[in-house]
C-alpha positions in Angstrom: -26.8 10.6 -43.5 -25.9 14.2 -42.8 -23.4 14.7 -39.3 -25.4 14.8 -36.0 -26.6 18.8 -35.0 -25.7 20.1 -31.9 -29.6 20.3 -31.3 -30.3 16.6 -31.8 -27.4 15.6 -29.5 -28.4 17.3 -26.9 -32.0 16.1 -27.1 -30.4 12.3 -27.9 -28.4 13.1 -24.6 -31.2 14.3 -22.4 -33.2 11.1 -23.4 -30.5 8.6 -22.5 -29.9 10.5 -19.0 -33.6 10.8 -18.3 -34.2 7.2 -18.9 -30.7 5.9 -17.3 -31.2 4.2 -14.3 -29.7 6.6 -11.9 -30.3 8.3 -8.3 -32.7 11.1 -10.4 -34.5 8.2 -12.2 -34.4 5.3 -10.3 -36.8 6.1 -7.0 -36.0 2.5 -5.5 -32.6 2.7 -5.9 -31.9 6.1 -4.8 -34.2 5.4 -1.6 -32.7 2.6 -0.7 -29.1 3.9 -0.9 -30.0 7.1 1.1 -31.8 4.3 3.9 -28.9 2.3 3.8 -26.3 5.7 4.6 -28.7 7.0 7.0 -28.7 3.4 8.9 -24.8 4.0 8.9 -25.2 7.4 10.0 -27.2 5.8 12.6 -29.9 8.2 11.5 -33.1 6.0 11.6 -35.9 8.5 12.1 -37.5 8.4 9.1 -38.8 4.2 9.2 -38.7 4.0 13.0 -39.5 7.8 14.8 -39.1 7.6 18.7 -42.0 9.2 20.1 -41.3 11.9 22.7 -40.6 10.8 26.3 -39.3 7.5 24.8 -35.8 5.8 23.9 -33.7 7.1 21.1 -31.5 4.4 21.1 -30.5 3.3 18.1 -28.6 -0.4 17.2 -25.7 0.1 15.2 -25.3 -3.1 12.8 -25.1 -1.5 9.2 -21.8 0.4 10.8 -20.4 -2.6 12.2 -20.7 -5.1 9.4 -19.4 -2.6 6.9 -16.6 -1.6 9.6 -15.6 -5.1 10.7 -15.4 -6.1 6.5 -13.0 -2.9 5.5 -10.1 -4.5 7.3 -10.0 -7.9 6.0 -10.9 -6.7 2.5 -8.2 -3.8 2.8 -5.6 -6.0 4.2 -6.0 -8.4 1.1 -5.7 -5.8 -1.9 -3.3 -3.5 -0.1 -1.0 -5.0 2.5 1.2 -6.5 0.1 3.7 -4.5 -2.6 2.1 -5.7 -5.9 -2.2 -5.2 -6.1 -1.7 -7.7 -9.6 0.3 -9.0 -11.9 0.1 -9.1 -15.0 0.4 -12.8 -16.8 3.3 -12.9 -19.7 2.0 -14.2 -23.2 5.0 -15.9 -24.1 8.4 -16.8 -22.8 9.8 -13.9 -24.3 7.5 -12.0 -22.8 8.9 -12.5 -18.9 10.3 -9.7 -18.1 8.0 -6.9 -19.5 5.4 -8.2 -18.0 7.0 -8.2 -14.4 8.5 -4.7 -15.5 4.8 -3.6 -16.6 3.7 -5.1 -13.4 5.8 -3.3 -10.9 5.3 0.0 -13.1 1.8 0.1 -13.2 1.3 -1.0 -8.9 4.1 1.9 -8.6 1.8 4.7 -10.7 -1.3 3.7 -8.5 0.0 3.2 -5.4 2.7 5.8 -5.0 1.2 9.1 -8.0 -1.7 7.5 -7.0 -3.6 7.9 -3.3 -4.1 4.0 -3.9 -4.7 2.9 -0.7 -7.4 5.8 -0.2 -9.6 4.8 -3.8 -9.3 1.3 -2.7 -10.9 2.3 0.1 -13.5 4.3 -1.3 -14.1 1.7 -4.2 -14.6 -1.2 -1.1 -16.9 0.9 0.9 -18.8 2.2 -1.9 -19.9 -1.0 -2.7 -20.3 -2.7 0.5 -23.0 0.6 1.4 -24.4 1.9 -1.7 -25.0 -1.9 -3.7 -21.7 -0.4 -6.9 -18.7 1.2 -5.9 -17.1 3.1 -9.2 -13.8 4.3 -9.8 -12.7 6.2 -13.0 -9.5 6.3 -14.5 -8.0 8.9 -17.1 -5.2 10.6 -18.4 -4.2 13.9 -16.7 -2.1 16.9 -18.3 -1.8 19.9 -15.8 0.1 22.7 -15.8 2.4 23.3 -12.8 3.2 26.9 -12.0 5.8 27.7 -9.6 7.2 31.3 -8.8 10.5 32.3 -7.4 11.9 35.6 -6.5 15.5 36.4 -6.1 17.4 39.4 -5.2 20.8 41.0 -5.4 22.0 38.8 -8.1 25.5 39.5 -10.4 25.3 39.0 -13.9 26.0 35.5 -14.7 23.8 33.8 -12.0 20.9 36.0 -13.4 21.9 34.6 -17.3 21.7 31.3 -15.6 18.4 31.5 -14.1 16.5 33.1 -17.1 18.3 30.5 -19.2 16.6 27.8 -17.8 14.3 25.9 -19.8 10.4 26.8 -19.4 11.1 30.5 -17.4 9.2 33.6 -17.8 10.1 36.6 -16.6 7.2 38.3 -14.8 9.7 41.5 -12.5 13.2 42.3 -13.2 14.7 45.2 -11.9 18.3 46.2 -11.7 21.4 48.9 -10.7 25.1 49.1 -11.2 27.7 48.4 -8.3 30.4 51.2 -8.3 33.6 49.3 -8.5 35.9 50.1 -5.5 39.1 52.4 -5.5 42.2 51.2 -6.9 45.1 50.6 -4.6 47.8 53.5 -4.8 51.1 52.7 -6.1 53.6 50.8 -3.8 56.0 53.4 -4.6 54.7 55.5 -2.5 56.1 56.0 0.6 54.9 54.9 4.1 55.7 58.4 5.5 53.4 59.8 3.3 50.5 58.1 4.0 51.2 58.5 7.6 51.7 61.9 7.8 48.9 62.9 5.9 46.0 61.2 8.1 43.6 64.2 7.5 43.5 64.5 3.7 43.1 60.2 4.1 39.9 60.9 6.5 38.7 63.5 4.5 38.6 61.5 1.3 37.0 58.6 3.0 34.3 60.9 4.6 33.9 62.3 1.0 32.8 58.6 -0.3 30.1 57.4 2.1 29.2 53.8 1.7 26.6 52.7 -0.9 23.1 51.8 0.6 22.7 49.0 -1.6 25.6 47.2 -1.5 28.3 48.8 1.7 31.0 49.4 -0.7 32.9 53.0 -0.5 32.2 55.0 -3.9 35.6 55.9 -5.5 37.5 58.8 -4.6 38.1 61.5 -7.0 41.6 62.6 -7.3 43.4 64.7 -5.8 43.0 67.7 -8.5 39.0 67.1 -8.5 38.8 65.6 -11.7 37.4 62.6 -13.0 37.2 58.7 -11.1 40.1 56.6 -11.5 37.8 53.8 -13.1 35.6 55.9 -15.3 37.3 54.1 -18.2 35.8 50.3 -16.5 32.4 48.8 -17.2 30.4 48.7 -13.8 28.9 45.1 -12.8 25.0 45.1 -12.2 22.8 43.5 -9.3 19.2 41.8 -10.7 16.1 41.5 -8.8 13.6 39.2 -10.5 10.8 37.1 -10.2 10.5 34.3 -12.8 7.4 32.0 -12.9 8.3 28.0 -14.0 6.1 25.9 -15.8 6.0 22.5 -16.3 3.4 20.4 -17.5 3.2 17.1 -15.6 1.2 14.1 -17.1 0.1 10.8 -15.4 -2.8 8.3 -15.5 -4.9 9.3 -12.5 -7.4 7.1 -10.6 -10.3 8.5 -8.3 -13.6 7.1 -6.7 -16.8 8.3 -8.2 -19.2 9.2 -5.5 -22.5 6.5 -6.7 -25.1 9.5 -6.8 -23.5 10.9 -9.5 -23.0 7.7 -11.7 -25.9 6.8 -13.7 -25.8 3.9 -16.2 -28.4 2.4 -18.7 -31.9 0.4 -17.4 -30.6 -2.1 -20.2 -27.0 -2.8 -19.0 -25.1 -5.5 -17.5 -21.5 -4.4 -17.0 -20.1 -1.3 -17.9 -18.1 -2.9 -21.3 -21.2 -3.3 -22.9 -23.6 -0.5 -21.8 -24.7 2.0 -24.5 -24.9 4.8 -22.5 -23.7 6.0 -18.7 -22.4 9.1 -17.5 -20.8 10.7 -14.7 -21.8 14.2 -12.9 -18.2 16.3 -12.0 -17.9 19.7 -9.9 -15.6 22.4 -11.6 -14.9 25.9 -10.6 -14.7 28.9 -13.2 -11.4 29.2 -12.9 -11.2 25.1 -14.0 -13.3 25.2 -16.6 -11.6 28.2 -18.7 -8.1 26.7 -18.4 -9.4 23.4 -19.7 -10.1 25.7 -22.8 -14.1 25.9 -23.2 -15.1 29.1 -24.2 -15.1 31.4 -21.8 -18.2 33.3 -22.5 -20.4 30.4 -22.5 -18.9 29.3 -18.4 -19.3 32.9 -17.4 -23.1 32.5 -18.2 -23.6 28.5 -16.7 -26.1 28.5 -13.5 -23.8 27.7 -10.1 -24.4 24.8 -8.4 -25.7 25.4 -4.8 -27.9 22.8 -3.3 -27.7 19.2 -3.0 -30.5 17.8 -4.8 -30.7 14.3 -4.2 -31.7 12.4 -1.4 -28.3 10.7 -1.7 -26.4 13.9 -1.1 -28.5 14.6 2.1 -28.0 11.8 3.2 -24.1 11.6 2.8 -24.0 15.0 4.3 -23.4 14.5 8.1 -22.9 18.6 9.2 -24.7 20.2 6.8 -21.9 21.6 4.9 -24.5 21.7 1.6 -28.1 21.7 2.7 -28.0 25.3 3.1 -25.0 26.6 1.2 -24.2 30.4 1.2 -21.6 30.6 -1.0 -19.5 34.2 -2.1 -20.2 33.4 -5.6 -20.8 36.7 -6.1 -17.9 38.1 -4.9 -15.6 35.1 -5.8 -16.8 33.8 -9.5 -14.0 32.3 -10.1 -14.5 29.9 -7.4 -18.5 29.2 -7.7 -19.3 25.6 -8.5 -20.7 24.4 -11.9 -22.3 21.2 -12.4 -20.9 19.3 -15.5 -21.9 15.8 -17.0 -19.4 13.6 -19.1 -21.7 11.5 -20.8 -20.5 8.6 -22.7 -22.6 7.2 -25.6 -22.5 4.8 -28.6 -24.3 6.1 -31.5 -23.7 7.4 -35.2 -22.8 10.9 -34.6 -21.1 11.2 -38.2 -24.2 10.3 -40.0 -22.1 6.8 -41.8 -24.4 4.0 -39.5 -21.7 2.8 -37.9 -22.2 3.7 -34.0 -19.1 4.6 -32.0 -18.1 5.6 -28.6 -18.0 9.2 -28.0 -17.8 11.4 -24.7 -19.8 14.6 -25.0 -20.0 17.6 -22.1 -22.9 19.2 -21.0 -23.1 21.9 -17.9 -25.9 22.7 -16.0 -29.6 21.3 -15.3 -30.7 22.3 -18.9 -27.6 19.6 -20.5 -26.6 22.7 -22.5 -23.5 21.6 -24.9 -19.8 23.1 -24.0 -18.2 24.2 -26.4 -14.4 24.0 -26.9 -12.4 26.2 -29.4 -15.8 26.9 -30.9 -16.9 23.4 -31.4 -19.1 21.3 -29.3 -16.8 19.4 -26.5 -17.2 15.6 -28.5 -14.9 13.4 -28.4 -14.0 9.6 -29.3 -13.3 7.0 -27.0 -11.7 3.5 -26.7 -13.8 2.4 -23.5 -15.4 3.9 -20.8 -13.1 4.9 -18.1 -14.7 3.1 -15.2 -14.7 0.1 -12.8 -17.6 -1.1 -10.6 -18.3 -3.9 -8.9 -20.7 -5.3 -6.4 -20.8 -7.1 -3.0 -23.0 -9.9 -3.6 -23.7 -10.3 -7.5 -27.6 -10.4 -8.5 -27.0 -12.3 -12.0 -27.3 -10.7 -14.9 -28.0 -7.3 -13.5 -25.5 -4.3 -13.1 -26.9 -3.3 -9.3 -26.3 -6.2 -7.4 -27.0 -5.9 -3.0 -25.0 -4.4 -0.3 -24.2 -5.3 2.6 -26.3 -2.6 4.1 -29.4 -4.1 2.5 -28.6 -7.6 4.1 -28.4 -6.2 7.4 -31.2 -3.2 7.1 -34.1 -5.6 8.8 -31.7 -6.7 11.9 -30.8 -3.3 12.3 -35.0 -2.2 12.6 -35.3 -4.9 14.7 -32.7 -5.0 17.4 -33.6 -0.8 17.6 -36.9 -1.6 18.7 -35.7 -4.4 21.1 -33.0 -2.2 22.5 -35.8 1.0 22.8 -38.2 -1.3 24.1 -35.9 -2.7 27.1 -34.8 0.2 27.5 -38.5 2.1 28.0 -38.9 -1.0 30.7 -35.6 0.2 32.8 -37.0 3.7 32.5 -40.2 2.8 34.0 -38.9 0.6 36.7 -37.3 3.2 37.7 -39.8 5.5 37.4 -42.8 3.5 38.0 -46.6 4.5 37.7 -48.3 5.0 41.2 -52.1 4.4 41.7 -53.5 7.0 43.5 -56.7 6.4 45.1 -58.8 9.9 45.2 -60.0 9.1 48.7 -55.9 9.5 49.5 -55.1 12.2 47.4 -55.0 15.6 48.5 -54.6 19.3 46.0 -50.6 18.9 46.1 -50.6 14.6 46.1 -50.5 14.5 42.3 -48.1 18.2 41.7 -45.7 16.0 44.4 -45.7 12.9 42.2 -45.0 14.7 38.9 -41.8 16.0 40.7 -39.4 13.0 40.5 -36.3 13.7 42.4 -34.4 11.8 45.0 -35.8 12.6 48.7 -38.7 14.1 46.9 -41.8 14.2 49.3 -44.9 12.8 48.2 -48.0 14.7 50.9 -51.6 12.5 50.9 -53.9 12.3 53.9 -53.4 9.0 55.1 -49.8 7.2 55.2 -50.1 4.0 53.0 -52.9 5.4 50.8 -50.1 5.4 47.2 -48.7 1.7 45.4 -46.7 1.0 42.6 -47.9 -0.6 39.7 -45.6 -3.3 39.0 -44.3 -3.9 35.4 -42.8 -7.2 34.6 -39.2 -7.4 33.7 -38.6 -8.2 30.0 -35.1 -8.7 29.6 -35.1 -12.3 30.0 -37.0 -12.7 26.8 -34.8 -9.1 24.9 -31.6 -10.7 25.5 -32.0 -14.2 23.7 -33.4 -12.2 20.6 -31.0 -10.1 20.6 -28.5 -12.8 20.2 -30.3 -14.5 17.8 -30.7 -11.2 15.4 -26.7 -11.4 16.5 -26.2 -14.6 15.2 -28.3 -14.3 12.0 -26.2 -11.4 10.9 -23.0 -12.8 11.4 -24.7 -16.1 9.6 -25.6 -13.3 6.5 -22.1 -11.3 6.5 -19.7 -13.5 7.8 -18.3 -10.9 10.4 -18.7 -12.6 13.8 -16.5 -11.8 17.0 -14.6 -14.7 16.7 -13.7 -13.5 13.5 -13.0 -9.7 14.3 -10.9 -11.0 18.0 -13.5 -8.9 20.4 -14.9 -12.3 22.0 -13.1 -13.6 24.9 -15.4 -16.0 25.6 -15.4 -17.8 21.9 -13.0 -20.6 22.9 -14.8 -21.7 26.2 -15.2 -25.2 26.2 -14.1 -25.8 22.3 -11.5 -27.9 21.0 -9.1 -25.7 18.6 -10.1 -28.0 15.4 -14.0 -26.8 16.5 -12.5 -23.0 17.1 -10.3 -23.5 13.4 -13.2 -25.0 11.2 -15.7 -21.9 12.8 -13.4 -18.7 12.1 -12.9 -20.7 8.3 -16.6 -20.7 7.8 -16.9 -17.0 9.5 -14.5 -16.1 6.9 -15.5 -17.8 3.9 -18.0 -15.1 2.7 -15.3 -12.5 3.8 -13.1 -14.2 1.3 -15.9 -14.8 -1.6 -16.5 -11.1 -1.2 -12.7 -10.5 -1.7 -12.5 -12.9 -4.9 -15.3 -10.8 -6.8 -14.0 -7.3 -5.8 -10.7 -9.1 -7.5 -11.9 -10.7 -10.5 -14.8 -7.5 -11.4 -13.7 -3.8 -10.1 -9.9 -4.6 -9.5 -9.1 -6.6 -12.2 -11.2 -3.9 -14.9 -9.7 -0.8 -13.1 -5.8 -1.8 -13.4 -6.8 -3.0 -16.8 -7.7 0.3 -17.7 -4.8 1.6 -16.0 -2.6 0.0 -18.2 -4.0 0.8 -21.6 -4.3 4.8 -20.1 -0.4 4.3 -19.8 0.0 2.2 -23.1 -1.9 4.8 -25.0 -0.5 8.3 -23.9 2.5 8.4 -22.2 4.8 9.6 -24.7 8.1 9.3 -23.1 10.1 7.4 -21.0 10.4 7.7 -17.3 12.8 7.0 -14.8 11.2 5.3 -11.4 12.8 3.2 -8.7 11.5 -0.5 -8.8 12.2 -3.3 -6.4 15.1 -1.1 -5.5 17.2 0.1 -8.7 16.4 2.5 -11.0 14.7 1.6 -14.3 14.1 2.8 -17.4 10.4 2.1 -18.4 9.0 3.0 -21.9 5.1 2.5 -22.0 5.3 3.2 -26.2 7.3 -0.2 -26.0 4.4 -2.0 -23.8 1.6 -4.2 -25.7 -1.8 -5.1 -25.0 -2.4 -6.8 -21.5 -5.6 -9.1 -21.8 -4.6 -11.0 -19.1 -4.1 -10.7 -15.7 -3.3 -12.6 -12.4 -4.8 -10.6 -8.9 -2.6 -11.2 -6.3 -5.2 -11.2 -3.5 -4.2 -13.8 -1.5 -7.0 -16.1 -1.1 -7.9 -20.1 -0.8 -4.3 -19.9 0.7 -5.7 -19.9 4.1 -5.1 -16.9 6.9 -1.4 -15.5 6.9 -0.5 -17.4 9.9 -1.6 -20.2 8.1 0.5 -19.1 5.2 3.5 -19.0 6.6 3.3 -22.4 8.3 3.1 -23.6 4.9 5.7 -21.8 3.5 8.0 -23.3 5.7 7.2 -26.3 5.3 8.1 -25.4 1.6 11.5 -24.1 2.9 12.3 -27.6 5.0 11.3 -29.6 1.8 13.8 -27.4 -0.5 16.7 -27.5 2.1 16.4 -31.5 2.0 15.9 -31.5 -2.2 19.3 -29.5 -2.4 21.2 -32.7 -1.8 19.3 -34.3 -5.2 19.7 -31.4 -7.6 15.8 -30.5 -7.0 16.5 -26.8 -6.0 18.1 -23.8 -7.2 19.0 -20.4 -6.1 16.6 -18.6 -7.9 14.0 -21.1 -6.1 15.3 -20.5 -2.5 15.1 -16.4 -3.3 11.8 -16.7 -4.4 10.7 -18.4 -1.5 12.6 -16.1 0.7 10.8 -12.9 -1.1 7.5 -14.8 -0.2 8.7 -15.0 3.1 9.0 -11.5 3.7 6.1 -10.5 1.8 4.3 -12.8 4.3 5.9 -10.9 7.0 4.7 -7.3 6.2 7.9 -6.3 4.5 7.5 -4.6 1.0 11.6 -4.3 0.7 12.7 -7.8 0.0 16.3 -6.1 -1.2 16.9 -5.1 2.2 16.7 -9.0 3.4 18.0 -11.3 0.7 20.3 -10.7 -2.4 18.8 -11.5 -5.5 20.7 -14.7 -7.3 23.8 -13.7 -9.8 23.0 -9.9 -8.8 26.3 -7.5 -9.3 28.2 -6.4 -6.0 28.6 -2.8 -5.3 31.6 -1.8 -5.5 30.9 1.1 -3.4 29.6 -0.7 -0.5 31.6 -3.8 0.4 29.8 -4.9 3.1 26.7 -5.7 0.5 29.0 -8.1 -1.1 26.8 -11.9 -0.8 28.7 -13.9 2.0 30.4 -17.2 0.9 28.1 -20.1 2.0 29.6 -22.3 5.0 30.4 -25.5 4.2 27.6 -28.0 4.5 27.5 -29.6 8.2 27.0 -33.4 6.8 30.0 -32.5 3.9 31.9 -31.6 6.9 30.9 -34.8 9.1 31.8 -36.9 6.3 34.9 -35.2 5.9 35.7 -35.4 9.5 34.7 -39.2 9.6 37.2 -39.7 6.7 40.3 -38.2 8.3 39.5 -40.1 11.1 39.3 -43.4 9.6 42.6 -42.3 8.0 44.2 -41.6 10.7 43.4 -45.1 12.1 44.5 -47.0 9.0 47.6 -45.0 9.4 47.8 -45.5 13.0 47.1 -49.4 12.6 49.4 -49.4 9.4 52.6 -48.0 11.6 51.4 -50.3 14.6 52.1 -53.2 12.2 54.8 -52.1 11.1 56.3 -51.8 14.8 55.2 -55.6 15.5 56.6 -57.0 12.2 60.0 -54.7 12.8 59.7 -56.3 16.6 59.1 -60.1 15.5 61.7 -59.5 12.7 64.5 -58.1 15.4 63.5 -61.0 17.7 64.0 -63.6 14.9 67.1 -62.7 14.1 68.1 -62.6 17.8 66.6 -65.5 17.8 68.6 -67.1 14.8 71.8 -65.6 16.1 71.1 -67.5 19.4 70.6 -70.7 18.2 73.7 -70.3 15.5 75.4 -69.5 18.8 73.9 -72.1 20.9 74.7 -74.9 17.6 78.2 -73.5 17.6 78.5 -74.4 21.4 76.8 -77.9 20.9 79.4 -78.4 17.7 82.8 -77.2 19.8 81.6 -79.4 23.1 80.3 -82.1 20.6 83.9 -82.1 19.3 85.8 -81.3 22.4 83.9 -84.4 23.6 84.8 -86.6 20.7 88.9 -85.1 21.2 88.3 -86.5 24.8 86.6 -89.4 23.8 89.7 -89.8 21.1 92.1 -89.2 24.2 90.6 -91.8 26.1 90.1 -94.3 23.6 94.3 -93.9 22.9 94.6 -94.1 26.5 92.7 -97.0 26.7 94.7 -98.4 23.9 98.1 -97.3 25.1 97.2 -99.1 28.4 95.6 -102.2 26.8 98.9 -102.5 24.6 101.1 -102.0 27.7 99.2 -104.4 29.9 99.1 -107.1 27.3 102.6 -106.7 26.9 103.6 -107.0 30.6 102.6 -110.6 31.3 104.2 -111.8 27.8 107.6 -110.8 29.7 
């Protein structure tokens, strides 16, 4: 088959947009995303009109819901440092996925308005039934100009030698060098005593206007300057322009009205066809590089033309636009459409995805250096998702549609209580004709305080009594209360704006109602994260893989890295960091402390390591609504800076049970020591005794043996006494 025609792609691409289910198409859809932004808008004159001389008032529930969900939704996906994180696919594969991870959360969040297309993508949805966000590549061209003046020669070689300078003014003059100082040898009388011919040469060499300096003095025979003979410096006046071209994957929410998708899809990966309506100037569209020619002939685009636009418009900054387009065409407004569409467009049957540019109402092709703007695609470049899934459909419900009917019905309860305070106090008065006189009835229609009411007889006007219904308004009013906090989960327990919620309840009873008020607030959450968030970083990351061509230099969890996207490979898999079925945050951190106790206790086994203590430290201050975790705890086995020695890790104290121990063991050391001398004292005592002892009874046996034998030498004595005597008395009677 022969290459598609220009003529049958644009009739192949005006089918596919006719028939895609879009705000133009699609009557239902469109109407009930304009009803649901004019509820918002608290604009609800179209399904309920007040009739004149009766309440306005209109109940504002479509705002509130979808106001009360944007700051639990936003404080999940962006209160913390890291939107996801991107799994590893193999051990190796560790740190360039946390690398790829902090790279790509640093691209949307800081060259990125992250927060705001979050918040766009979440409101989106929860109002118009799909929020859409679109990510691409961008290549600009940066122009900056800079003028400088009075510049010597070698800073203007410096500045026009920079890379990526063009020249647009240069202008420049030579600087008379100044005179040359006369000869020392010259005497100070001389110069002295010739002050005249000294005033007259300086008089005949005013200064310079551009630069102050004295011209040179001729000599003193009129002939020619004493530095004739130099070469004269020059001062530059330019203005250079820089360019630079700056390149970066870009993310920005699609307004729904002008995203329009096939009847037949069910997710954006496998739809056939979908495209997305853009705004560019002139001026835009020419330095894109279509043909210039063709965009000075495309129709502007002046008025909104969808009910959706209207209705979005709250000052009527569109409905009836004026614009200077004929004064200022470089600024007028063109309406283009990116369509992106599978089919054979080189004639082999085998359909591809291509991305073709039309302008205007008629789809007229653009053309692009002299060829129709067609190009192939990978994927299309967008993320939807949906509030509350309808399965197997692309167009799920909002939140709007959910609360729609509560809104209609509290508006006529509130107008209808409010009509019934008007007329009580300004009630209807039966006027009896018999009473009335020519000025009784122009009196009544006066109402004012003090007003004077003229009849012929006093007593002659009553009151017509109306009952009071506020006694039956309030209770259904609380009811339609209490069924839409049932439907959305936003209650005022739940949003803090209810004083009264914890009267008379237990806090289990007050815990297990906020959980259930925020369980749909949390299954909301988990399908933003596991549809639109988790398909839009996706796509962030392969826009990155695929084109950046160079590596850059960014700060990441506080050093500088090198990242390489050429290096990166393909990322399949993903984990959101959303921080849900974890409980609220306060909840959260009781648990992570309790996490904390149990790891100080497993220390003492071998359970825990630094690297586990840091990590729950970073989660700690996470947890806290710190994105810095450098500035709190030192990373484990990270270098000191040498620079800065106060960042230096401080030594650990010594462990207070180490220390008891320690303690308790010098103690009992310095008892047994203590006992050990004590001993030592009574065995030296008892010894010392003992001997005193011994040498007291050696002494004592010494005394018994010398009296003993003193005794037996007296006893001896005696005994030869007694024998002497005997002897001599038997010998005196033999004479």
């Amino acid at each position: 088959m022969p290459k598609m025609t220009a003529g049958d792609l644009k009739a192949l691409l005006s089918a596919e947009r006719y028939d895609a289910l879009s705000a133009m198409a699609a009557s239902k859809l469109s109407d009930e995303r304009a009803s649901a932004l004019n509820y918002y808008m608290g604009n609800m004159s179209k399904d309920m009109p007040a009739p004149d001389g009766r309440s306005k008032a209109v109940s504002s529930d479509v705002a509130d819901t979808v106001e009360g969900l944007m700051p639990p939704l936003m404080e999940i996906f962006a209160a913390g440092e890291e939107v996801v994180q991107f799994a590893p696919v193999g051990p190796e594969d560790v740190a360039a996925a946390e690398q790829e991870t902090d790279y790509v959360n640093h691209v949307f969040m800081q060259q990125n308005p992250g927060f705001l297309v979050l918040y766009s993508f979440i409101k989106d949805a929860l109002l118009s039934k799909v929020g859409v966000v679109k990510v691409w590549w961008e290549c600009r061209q940066e122009v900056e100009r800079e003028t400088y003046l009075d510049q010597p020669d070698d800073a203007f070689a410096l500045i026009v030698s920079q890379p990526g300078v063009e020249i647009v003014e240069h202008t420049e003059r030579e600087v008379s060098l100044p005179h040359a100082e006369e000869p020392r040898s010259k005497s100070a009388s001389t110069r002295v005593s010739d002050p005249l011919s000294a005033a007259s040469r300086s008089m005949s060499s005013p200064p310079s206007f551009e630069t102050g300096a004295s011209r040179p003095p001729q000599d003193e025979g009129g002939g020619r300057p004493q530095d004739e003979g130099l070469p004269r410096p020059k001062l530059h006046d330019v203005t250079i322009e820089i360019r630079r071209t700056r390149e970066c994957a870009r993310a920005e929410g699609v307004t729904p009205e002008e995203f329009g998708i096939s009847r037949r899809a069910r997710s954006i990966k496998d739809t056939d066809y979908c495209f997305h309506d853009v705004f560019r100037t002139e001026s835009q569209l020419i330095a894109q590089g279509y043909d210039r020619e063709q965009v000075k002939k495309l129709p502007s685009y002046t008025l909104a033309h969808t009910i959706e636009e209207q209705a979005r418009d709250t000052v009527n900054e569109s409905t009836l636009r004026q614009g200077d387009d004929g004064l200022n065409t470089s600024s007028r407004l063109i309406r283009i459409t990116e369509h992106y569409v599978r089919m054979d467009y080189e004639g082999n049957d085998e359909a591809a995805l291509y991305r073709c540019t039309t302008a205007g109402e008629e789809g007229e092709l653009l053309l692009r250096d002299g060829a129709p703007d067609v190009v192939r695609e990978d994927v299309i470049p967008f993320a939807a998702m949906t509030p509350v899934i309808v399965t197997h459909r692309f167009f799920g419900r909002s939140i709007a549609d959910l609360v729609m009917d509560i809104q209609r019905i509290k508006t006529a309860l509130l107008r209808a209580l409010l009509d019934n305070a008007y007329l009580a106090n300004n009630p209807r008065i039966e006027v009896p004709e018999s009473h009335a006189t020519e000025t009784t009835l122009d009196d009544l229609l006066v109402s004012r305080p003090g007003g004077i009411v003229r009849t012929k007889t006093p007593g002659g006007l009553s009151v017509i009594e109306h009952p009071d219904i506020g006694n039956h308004v309030f209770p259904l009013l609380q009811y339609q209360d209490a069924t839409r906090e049932w439907r959305t989960g936003v209650s005022r327990q739940g949003q803090g704006v209810d004083p009264n919620a914890l009267q008379n309840q237990v806090a289990t009873i007050a815990n297990q109602m906020f959980n259930a008020s925020q369980a749909k607030v949390k299954l909301i959450g988990r399908i933003f994260a596991e549809t639109g968030i988790r398909d839009l970083f996706s796509l962030l990351h392969m826009t990155i893989r695929k084109n950046g061509s160079q590596a850059q230099t960014v700060r990441l969890r506080n050093q500088w890295v090198t990242v390489d996207p050429r290096d990166w490979r393909a990322r399949n898999y993903m984990t959101i960091n959303v921080g849900l079925g974890t409980g609220s945050k306060a909840e959260q951190l009781a648990q992570l402390q309790l996490i904390i106790g149990a790891q100080k206790e497993a220390i003492a086994a071998g359970l825990v390591s630094a690297k586990n203590l840091f990590h729950s430290a970073k989660e700690l201050v996470k947890l806290a609504g710190h994105k810095n975790v450098d500035a709190f705890f030192t990373p484990p086995g990270a270098p000191a800076d040498s620079n800065d020695p106060a960042a230096a890790p401080i030594q650990p104290p010594p462990d207070a049970k180490h220390a008891e121990i320690a303690a308790k063991a010098q103690t009992e050391q310095a008892k047994i020591s203590a006992d050990a001398a004590h001993q030592k004292m009574k065995l030296d005592a008892q010894l010392a005794f003992e001997r005193e002892k011994f040498a007291l009874e050696k002494e004592l046996k010494l005394l018994d043996l010398q009296i003993a034998r003193e005794r037996h030498q007296q006893d001896m004595q005696r005994s030869a006494i007694k024998t002497i005597a005997d002897a001599a008395n038997a010998a005196a009677p033999a004479q």
